[in-house]
ROKE-330934 format. One line per 8 residues: number of its first residue (from 1); their letters; for each residue y, x, z of N, C-alpha, C. Coordinates in nm, 3 decimals. Layout:
NUM = a = Y:X:Z:Y:X:Z:Y:X:Z | ... .
This chain:
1 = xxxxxxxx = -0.117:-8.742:3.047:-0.247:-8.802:3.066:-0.230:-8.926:3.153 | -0.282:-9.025:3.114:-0.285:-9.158:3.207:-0.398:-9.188:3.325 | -0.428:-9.083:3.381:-0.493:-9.103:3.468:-0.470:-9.053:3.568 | -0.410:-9.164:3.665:-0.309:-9.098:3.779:-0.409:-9.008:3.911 | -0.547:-9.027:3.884:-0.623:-8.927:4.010:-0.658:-8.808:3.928 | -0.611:-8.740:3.849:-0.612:-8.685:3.703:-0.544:-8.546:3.829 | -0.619:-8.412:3.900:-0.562:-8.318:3.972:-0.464:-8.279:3.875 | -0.468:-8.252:3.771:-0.357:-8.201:3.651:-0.249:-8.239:3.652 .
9 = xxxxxxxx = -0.230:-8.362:3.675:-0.094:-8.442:3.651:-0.027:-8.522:3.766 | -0.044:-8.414:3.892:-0.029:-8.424:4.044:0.091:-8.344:4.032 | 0.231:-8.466:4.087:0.363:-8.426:4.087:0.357:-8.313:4.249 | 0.488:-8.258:4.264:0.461:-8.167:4.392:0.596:-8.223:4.398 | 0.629:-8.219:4.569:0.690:-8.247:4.615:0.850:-8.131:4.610 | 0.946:-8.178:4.567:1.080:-8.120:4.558:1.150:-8.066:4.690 | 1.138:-8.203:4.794:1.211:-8.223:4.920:1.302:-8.313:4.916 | 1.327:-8.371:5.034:1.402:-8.516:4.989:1.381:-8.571:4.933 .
17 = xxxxxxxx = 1.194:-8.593:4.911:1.155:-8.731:4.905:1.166:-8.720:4.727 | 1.174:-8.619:4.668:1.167:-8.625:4.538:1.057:-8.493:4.467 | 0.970:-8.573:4.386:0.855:-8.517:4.341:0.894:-8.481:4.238 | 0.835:-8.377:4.168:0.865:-8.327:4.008:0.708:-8.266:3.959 | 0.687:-8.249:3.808:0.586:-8.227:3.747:0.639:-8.157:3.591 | 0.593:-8.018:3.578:0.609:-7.954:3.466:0.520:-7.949:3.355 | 0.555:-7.970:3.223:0.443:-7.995:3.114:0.507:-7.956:2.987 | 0.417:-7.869:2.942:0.454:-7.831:2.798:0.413:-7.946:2.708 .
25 = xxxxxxxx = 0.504:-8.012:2.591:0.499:-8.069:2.514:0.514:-8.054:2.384 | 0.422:-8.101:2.314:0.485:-8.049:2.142:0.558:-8.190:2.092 | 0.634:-8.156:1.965:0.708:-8.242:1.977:0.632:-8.374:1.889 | 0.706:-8.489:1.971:0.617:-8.637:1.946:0.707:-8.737:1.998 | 0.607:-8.811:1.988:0.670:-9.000:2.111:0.564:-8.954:2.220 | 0.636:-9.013:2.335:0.555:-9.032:2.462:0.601:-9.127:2.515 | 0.521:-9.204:2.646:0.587:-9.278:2.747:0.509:-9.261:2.867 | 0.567:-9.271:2.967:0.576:-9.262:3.100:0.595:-9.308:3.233 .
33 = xxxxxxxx = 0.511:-9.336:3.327:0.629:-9.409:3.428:0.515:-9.289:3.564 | 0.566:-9.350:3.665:0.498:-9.265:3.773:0.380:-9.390:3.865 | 0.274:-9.314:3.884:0.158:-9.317:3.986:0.209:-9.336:4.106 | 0.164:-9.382:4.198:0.175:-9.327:4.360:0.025:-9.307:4.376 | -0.001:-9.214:4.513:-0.134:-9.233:4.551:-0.236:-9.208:4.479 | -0.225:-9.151:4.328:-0.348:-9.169:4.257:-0.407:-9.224:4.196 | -0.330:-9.373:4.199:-0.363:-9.507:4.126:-0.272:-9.555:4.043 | -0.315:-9.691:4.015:-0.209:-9.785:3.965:-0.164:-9.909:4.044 .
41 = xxxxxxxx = -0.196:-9.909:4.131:-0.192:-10.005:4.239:-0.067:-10.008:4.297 | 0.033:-9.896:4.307:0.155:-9.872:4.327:0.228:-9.807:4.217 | 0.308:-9.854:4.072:0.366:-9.757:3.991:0.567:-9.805:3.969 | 0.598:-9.684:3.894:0.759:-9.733:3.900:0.750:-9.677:3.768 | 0.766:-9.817:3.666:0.850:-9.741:3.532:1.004:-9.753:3.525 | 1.036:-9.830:3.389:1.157:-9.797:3.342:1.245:-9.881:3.438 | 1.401:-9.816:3.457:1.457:-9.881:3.592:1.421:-9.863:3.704 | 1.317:-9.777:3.711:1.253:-9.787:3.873:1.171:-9.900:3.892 .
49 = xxxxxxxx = 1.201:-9.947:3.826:1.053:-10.074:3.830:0.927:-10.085:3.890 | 0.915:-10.140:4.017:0.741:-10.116:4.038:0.722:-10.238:3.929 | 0.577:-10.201:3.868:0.508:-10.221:3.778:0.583:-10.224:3.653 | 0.724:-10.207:3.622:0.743:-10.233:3.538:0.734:-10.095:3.362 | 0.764:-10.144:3.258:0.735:-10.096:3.141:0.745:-9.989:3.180 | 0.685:-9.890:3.066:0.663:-9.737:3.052:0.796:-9.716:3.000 | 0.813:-9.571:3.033:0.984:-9.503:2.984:0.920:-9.456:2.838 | 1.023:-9.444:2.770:0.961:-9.392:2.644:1.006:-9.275:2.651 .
57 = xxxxxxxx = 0.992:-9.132:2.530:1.008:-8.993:2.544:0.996:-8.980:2.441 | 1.112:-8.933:2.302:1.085:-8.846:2.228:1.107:-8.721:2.183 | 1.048:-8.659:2.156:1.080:-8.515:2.147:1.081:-8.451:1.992 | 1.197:-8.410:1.955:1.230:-8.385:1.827:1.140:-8.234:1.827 | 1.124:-8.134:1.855:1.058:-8.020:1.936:0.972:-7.983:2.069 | 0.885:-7.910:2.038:0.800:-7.855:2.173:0.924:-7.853:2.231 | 0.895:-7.840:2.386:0.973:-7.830:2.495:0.877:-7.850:2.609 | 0.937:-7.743:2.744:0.869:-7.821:2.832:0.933:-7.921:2.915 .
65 = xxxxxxxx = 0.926:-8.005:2.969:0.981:-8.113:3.006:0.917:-8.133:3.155 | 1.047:-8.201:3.245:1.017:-8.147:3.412:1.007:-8.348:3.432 | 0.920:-8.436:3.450:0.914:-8.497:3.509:0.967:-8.508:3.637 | 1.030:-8.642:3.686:1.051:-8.693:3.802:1.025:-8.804:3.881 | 1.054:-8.852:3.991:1.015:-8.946:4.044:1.075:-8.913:4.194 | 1.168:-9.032:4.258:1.274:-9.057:4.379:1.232:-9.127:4.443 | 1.127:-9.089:4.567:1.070:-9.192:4.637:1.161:-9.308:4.690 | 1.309:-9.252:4.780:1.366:-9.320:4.811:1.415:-9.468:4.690 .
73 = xxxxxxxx = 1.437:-9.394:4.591:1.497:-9.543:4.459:1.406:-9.554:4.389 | 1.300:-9.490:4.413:1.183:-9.555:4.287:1.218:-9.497:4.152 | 1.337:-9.429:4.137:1.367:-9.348:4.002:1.291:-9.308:3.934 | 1.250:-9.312:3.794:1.167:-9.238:3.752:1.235:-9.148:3.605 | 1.236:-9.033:3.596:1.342:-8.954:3.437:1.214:-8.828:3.431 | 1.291:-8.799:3.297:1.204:-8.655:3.268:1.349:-8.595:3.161 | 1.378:-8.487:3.246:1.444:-8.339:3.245:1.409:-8.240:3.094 | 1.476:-8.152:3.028:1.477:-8.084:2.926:1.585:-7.996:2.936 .
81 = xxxxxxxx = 1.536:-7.866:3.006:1.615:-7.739:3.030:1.773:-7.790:3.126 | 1.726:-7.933:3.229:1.818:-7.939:3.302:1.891:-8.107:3.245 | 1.836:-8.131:3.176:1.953:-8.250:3.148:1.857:-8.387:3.073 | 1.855:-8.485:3.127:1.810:-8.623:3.143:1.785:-8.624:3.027 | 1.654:-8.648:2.934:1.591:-8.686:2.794:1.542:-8.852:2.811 | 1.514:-8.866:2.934:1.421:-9.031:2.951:1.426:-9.076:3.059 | 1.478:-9.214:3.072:1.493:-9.236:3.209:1.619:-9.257:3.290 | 1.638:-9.259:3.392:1.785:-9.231:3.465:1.736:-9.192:3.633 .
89 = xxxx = 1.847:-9.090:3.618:1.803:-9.014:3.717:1.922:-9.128:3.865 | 1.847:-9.128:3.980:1.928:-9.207:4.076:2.102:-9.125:4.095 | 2.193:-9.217:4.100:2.325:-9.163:4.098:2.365:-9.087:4.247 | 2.434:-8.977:4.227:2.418:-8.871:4.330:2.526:-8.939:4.450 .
């Protein structure tokens, strides 16, 4: 859903500054980037990008898929039973 004050689609905090968000998906195209705050006034798409393009997401199958977002790098990926589908996750 694109509406980042949207209570539904309110990431929770991981620790270390890294948020995550769980969502069942059927399978499709999507794209994505992350909110701060509730708005759009602060966002990080593809690359970590503030403001920049939406990540894209496709999904050959339902799945649920674990959104992310790295406050420290601005990272933004989304996860599928553990392993990077969209995005890039910040290097460990």
């Amino acid at each position: 859903d694109w509406a980042p004050d949207d209570p539904t689609v309110q990431a929770a905090g991981e620790g270390l500054g890294v948020w995550s968000l769980v969502a069942e998906l059927p399978a499709g195209y999507y794209e994505f980037k992350a909110a701060i705050n509730g708005t759009w006034d602060e966002n990080y798409g593809l690359d970590g990008t503030a403001g920049g393009d939406n990540i894209p997401l496709t999904l050959a199958a339902d799945a649920a898929v674990t959104f992310h977002y790295d406050r420290a790098t601005n990272a933004v990926w989304a996860t599928v039973d553990g392993a990077v589908v969209a995005g890039a996750a910040p290097a460990e």
